[in-house]
N, C-alpha and C positions, 0 to 999 in steps of 0.2 A: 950368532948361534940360534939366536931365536924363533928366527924365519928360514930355519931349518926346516919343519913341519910343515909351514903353510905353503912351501918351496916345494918340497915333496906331492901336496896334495895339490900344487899345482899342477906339477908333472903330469898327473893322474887324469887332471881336469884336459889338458893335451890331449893326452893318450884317447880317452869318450870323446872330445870331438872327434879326432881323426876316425875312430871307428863310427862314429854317427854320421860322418861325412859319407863313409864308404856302404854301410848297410842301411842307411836311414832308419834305425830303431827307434821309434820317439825318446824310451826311457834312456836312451844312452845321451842326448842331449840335454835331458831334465840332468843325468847324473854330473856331464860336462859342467852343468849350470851349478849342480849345487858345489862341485872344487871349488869353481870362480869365486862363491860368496862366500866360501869356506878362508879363504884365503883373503880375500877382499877382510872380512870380518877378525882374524887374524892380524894382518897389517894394521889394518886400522886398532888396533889393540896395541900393539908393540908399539909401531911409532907413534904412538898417541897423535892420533889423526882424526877428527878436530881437536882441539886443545882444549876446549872446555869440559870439561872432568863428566857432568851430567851428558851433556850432547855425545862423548865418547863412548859413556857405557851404552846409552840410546842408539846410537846408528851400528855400533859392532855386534852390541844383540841384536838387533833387527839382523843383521847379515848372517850373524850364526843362526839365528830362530829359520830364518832363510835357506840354510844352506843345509839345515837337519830334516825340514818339512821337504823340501827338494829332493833329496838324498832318500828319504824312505821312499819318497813318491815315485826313483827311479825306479827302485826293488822293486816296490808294488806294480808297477803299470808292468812288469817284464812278465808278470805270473796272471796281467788279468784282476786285480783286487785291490787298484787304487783305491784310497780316503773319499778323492774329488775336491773339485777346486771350496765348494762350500766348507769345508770340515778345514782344508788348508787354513783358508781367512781368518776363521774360527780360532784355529791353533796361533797364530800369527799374533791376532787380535788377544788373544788373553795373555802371552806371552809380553808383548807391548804393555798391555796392561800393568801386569804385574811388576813390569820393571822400572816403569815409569812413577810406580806405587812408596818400592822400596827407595827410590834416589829423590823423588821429589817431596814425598808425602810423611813418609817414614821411613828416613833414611835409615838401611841398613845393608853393605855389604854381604854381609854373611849369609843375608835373606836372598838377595842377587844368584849369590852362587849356587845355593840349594836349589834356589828356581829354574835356572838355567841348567843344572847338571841334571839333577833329580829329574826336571821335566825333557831333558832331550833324551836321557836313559833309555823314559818312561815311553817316549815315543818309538825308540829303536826297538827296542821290546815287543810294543805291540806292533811293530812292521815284521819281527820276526816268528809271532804266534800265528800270523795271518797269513805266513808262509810257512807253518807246519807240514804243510804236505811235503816238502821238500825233502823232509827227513828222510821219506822212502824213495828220493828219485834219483838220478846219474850221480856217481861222485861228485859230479863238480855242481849240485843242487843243492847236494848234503852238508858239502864245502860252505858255500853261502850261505846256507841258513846255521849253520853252528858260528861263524866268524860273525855273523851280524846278529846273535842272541848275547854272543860273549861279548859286542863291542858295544850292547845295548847297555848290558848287565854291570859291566866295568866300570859305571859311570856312579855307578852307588856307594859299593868300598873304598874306589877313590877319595873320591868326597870326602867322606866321613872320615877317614883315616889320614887326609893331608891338609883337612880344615878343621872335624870337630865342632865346636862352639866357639871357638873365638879366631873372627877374621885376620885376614894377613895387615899388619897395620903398616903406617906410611906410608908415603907416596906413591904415585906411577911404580918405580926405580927399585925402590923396597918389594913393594907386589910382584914386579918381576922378578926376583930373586929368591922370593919364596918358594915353599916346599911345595904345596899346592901347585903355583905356574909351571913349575919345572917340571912336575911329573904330571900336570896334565897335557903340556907341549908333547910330553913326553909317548905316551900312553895315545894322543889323538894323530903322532906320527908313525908310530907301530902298527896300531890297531886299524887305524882308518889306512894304512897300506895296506895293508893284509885285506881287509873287505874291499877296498879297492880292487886288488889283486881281484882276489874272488869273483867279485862281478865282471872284471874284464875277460878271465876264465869260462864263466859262465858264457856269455857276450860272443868269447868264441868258437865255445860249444853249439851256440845258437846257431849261428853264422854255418857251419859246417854241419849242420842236421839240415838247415835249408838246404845248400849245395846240394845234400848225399836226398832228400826230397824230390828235389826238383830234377836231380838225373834220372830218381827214380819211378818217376811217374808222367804218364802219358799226358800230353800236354790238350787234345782235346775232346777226353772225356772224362782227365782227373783221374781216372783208374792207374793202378800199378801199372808201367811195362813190362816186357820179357823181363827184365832184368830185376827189375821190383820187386816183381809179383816170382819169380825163382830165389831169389834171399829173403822174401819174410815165409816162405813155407819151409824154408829148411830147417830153422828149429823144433815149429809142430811136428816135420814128419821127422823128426829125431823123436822126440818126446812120446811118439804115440806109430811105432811104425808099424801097427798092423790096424788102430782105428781109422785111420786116414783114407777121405775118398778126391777125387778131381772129376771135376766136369765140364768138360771142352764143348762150347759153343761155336755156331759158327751161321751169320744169317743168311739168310737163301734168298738166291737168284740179287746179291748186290751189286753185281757188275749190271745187271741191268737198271736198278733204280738208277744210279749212276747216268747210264747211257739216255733214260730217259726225261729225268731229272735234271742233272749235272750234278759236279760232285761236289757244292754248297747242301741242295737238300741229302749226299748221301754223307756228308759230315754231321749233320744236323740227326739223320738214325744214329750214325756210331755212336751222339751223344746219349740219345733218348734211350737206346739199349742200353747204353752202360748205368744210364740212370736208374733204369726198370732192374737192372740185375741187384744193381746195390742195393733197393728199396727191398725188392722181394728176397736177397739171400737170406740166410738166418744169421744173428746176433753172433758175431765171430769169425765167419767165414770171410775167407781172401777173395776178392775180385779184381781180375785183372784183362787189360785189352793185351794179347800177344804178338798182334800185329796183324792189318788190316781188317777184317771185316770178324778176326778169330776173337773167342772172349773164353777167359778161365773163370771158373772158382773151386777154389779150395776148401772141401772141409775138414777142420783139423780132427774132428770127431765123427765119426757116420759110417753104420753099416749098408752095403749094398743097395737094400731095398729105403732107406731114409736120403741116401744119394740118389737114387730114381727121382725120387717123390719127391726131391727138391728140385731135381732138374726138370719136371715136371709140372712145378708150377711155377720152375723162367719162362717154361717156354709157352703157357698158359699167359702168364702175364703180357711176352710178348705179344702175342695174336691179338689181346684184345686192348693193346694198345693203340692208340693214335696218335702218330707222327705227322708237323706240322711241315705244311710243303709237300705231302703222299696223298692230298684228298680222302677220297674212301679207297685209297691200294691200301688192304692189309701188311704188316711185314710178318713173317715167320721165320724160325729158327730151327735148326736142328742140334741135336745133342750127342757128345758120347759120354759114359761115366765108364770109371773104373777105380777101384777101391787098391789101398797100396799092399793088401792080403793077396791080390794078386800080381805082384810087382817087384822086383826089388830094389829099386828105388829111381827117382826121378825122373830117370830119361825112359825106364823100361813104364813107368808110370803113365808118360804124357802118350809114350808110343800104343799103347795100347785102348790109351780115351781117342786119340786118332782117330786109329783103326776103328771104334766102334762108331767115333762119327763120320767118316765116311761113308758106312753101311746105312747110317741114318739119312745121309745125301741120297744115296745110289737108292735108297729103297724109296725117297717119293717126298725126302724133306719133312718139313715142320713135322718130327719124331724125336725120341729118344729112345737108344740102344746100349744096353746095359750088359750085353753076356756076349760071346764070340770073340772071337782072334781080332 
């Protein structure tokens, strides 16, 4: 019955490799690693594996100080805000210390167990302060960070309440049967599921934002495509349907760079323009390639003449860009804007920036056309 828990958090350990197989996420193989030691350090607990009483409490804390420093370190690497291998050593190395302090030096049990609960708590804790932001992000963020503050947290009451002051006494066989072992078997197979769970939730959340990502975005300039760049405006122009303006680009004479060129150096504009749009939009606004030589941006906020003036200085930007592989050929662009006060929504929105960039073609290019049918 024992090796129930560690049996469990093997499973678990399973489950992160196979997903670390499949997505190669560094931190799902850290988490893979710490089940292992989790369990490794378990067994070696249960079956008293070395047999020498000091060497056993020595090699299973190492494995658990192992498998706790591992296990934050997965969390953290997933968000960006690892410890670092330095500060690991560090925690490792004091923990070894300490335990080696209490069995060898001055022998005490009950100092053992406060160290080791008290201090992996103390580390879950501060893996879960250092993911605060999470409180405010997708369910399955908020999920994670509340499961891993409470599985931080849980380690304190425990304690105190199934140890106290006075150690579990006798043997191996005794200690196993105590109130303490059983409810922390207990409590480290519940709780370390459930955060388990969490981060595999999380893990697959990840997984499926890349996917919906990566369909969603034009592969070589990194901008939104059609498809993108149409589902992340739809909530602004919900939110704001008569501030909202669109500004359809479109750069001129590129079947001939092209023709003259080939079409590496006119791969190599579609990048530099999409580059020059993102630098110069303003702080908010959507940029998108809609396919071939066409480029959107969306402001979720901007009256008429503030959509002018920003398409006016993309296409300012443009001209006095310099695109590698063009020598001194300038590129220019044309523009159409139209604001969604004249629209009623999306399709009559884009048809209408169209139309006004066409008039921006027909009249003589590198322009912007802000008013007419």
């Amino acid at each position: 019955m024992s090796l129930i828990g560690p049996g469990i958090i093997g499973v678990f350990g399973i489950a992160f490799l196979a997903a670390w197989s499949y997505a190669r996420r560094p931190y799902l193989g850290v988490l893979a690693a710490a089940c292992a030691l989790f369990a490794l350090g378990a067994s070696s607990q249960i079956l008293y594996v070395p047999r020498d009483t000091g060497l056993n409490a020595m090699v299973s804390g190492a494995l658990y100080t192992c498998a706790v420093i591992a296990a934050v370190e997965g969390v953290l690497i997933r968000s960006g805000k690892a410890l670092g291998a330095w500060i690991d050593v560090a925690i490792f190395v004091a923990f070894s210390l300490a335990l080696y302090y209490f069995f060898y030096v001055d022998r005490s049990l009950l100092a053992r167990i406060y160290v080791q609960n008290f201090g992996y708590g103390l580390l879950l804790c501060v893996a879960g302060l250092r993911l605060s932001h999470l409180r405010n992000g997708r369910l399955v963020d908020r999920i994670l960070f509340w499961t891993l503050l409470l599985f931080g947290l849980h380690f304190f009451p425990r304690t105190v309440f199934t140890v106290g002051v006075s150690p579990p006494s006798g043997g191996p066989l005794a200690f196993a049967d105590s109130v303490f072992w059983q409810t922390l078997q207990l409590s480290l197979a519940v709780l370390g599921a459930a955060l388990a769970m969490a981060i595999l939730a999380a893990a697959v959340s990840d997984l499926m934002d890349d996917l919906r990502r990566e369909r969603d975005l034009d592969h070589l300039t990194g901008l939104l495509n059609r498809r993108g760049f149409e589902a992340e405006i739809a909530a602004p122009m919900h939110r704001a349907p008569e501030g909202a303006a669109l500004i359809l680009c479109d750069v001129d004479h590129f079947k001939s760079i092209n023709d003259s060129f080939g079409h590496d150096v006119g791969d190599v504009v579609l990048k530099e323009i999409g580059a020059i749009l993102r630098r110069a939009a303003r702080k908010g606004d959507l940029v998108g390639r809609l396919g071939g030589e066409e480029f959107a941006v969306f402001l979720p906020e901007a009256s008429r003449s503030e959509a002018t003036e920003c398409a006016e200085r993309l296409r300012r930007a443009i001209g006095q860009g310099r695109i590698p592989g063009l020598g001194h050929r300038p590129v220019t662009a044309s523009f159409g804007v139209a604001t969604l006060r004249e629209a009623a929504d999306w399709t009559a929105l884009y048809k209408l920036a169209d139309g006004r960039l066409y008039r921006a073609k027909a009249e003589g290019r590198d322009r912007t056309v802000d008013r007419g049918t």
